[in-house]
C-alpha positions as YAML, in Angstrom:
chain: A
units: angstrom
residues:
- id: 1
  name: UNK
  ca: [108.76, 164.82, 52.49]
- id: 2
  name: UNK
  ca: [109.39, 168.78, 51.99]
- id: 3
  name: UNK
  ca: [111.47, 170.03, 49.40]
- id: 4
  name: UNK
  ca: [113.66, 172.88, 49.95]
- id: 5
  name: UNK
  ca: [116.43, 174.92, 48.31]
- id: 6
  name: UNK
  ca: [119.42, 176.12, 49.95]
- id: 7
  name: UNK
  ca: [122.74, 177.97, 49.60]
- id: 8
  name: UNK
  ca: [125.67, 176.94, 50.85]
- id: 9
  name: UNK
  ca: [129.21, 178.59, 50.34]
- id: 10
  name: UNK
  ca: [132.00, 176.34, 48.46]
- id: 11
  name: UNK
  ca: [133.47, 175.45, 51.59]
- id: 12
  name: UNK
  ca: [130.10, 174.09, 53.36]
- id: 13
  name: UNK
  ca: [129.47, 172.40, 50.18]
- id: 14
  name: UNK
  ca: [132.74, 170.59, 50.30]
- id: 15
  name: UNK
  ca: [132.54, 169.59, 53.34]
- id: 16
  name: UNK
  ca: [128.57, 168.15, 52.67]
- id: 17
  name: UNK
  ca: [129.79, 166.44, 49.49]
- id: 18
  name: UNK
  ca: [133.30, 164.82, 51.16]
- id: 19
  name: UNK
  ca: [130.79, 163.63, 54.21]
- id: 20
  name: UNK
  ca: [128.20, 162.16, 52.33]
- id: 21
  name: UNK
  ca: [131.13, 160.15, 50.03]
- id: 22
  name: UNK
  ca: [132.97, 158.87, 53.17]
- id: 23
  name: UNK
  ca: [129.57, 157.72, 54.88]
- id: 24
  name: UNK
  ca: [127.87, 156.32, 51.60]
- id: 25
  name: UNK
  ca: [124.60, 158.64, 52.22]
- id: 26
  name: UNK
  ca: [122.83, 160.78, 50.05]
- id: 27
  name: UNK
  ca: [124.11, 164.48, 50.68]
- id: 28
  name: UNK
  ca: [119.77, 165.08, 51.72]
- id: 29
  name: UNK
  ca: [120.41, 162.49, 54.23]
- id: 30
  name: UNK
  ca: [123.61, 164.09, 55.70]
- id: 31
  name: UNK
  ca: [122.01, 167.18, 56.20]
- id: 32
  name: UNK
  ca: [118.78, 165.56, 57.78]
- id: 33
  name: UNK
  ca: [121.11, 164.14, 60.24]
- id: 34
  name: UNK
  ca: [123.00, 167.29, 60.79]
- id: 35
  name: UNK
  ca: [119.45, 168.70, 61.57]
- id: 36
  name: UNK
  ca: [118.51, 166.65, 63.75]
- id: 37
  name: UNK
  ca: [121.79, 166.61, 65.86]
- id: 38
  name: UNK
  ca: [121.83, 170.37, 65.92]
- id: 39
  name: UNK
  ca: [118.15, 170.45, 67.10]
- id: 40
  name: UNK
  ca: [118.83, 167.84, 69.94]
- id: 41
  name: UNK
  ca: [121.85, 170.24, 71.43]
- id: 42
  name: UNK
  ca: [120.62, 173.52, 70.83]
- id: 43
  name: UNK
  ca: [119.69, 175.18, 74.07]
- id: 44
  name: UNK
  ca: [121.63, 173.28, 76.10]
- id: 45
  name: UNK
  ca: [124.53, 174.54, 77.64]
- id: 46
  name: UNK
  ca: [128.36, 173.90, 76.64]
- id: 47
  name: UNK
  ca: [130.64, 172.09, 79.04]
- id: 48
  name: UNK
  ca: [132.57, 175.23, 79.74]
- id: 49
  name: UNK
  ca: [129.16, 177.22, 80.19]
- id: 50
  name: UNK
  ca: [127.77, 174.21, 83.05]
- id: 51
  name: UNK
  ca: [131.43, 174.69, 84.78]
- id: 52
  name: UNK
  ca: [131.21, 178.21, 84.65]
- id: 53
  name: UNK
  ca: [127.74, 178.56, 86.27]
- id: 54
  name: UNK
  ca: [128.50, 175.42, 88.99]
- id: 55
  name: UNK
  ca: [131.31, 177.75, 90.23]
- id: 56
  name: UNK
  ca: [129.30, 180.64, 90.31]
- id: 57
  name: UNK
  ca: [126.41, 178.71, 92.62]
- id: 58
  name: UNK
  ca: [129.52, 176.92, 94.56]
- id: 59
  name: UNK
  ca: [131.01, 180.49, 95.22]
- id: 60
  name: UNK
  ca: [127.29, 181.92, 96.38]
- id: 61
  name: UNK
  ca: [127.17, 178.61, 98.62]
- id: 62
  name: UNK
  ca: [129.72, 179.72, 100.22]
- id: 63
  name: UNK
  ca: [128.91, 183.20, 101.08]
- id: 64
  name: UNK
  ca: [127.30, 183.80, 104.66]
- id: 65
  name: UNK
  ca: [123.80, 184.26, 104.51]
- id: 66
  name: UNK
  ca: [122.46, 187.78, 104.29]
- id: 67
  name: UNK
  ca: [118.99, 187.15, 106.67]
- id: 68
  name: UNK
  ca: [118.88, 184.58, 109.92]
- id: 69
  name: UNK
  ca: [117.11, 181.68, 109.59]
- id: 70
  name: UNK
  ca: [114.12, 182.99, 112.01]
- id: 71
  name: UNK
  ca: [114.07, 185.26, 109.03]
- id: 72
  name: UNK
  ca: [113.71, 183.15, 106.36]
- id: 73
  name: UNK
  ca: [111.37, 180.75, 108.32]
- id: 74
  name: UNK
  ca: [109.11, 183.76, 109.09]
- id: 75
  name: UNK
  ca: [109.31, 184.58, 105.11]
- id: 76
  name: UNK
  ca: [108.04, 180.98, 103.92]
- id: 77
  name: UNK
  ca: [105.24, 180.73, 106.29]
- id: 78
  name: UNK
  ca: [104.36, 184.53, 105.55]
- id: 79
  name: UNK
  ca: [104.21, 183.14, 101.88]
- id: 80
  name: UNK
  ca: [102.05, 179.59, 102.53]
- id: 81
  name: UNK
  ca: [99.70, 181.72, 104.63]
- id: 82
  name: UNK
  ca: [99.35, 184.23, 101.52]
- id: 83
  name: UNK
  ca: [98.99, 181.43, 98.80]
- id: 84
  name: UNK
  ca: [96.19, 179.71, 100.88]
- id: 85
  name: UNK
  ca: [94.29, 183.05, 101.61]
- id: 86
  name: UNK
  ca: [94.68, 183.98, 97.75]
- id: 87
  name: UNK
  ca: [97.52, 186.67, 97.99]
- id: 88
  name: UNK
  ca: [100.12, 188.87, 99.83]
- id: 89
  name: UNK
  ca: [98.20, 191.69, 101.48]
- id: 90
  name: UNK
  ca: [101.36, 193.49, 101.72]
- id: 91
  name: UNK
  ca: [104.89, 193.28, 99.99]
- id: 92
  name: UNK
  ca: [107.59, 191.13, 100.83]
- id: 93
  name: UNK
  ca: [110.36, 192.59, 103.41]
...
């Protein structure tokens, strides 16, 4: 194992020493745990975040779309025919 040194304020340390009492585990353990659930969420997004962005991609669902779908079908197979001849010759429209 790795040793380390850190600094917490009185408050933090309170809270490290109360936790470790209640759950019977060394204070090092407490904070290995803490680690470890902090690394498992971080990145991901928060409830209110997911709900946020769903309505966003529910409200653009609903929007008309901006091109026909001759368009669009013209678009993808302008795209395959690109990929399998090794590139767009011209931009995008």
């Amino acid at each position: 194992m790795a040793k380390f040194t850190f600094v917490f304020d009185e408050q933090t340390a309170r809270t490290l020493r109360a936790t470790a009492a209640r759950l019977r585990k060394s204070q090092s353990l407490v904070v290995r745990e803490a680690v470890a659930e902090y690394a498992a969420h971080a990145g991901r997004l928060t409830e209110s975040e997911r709900r946020r962005m769903l309505t966003t991609i529910d409200s653009l669902q609903r929007q008309p779309s901006s091109r026909s779908a001759d368009a669009v079908r013209a678009e993808i197979r302008a795209v395959r025919k690109a990929r399998r001849q090794g590139g767009r010759q011209r931009s995008a429209e």
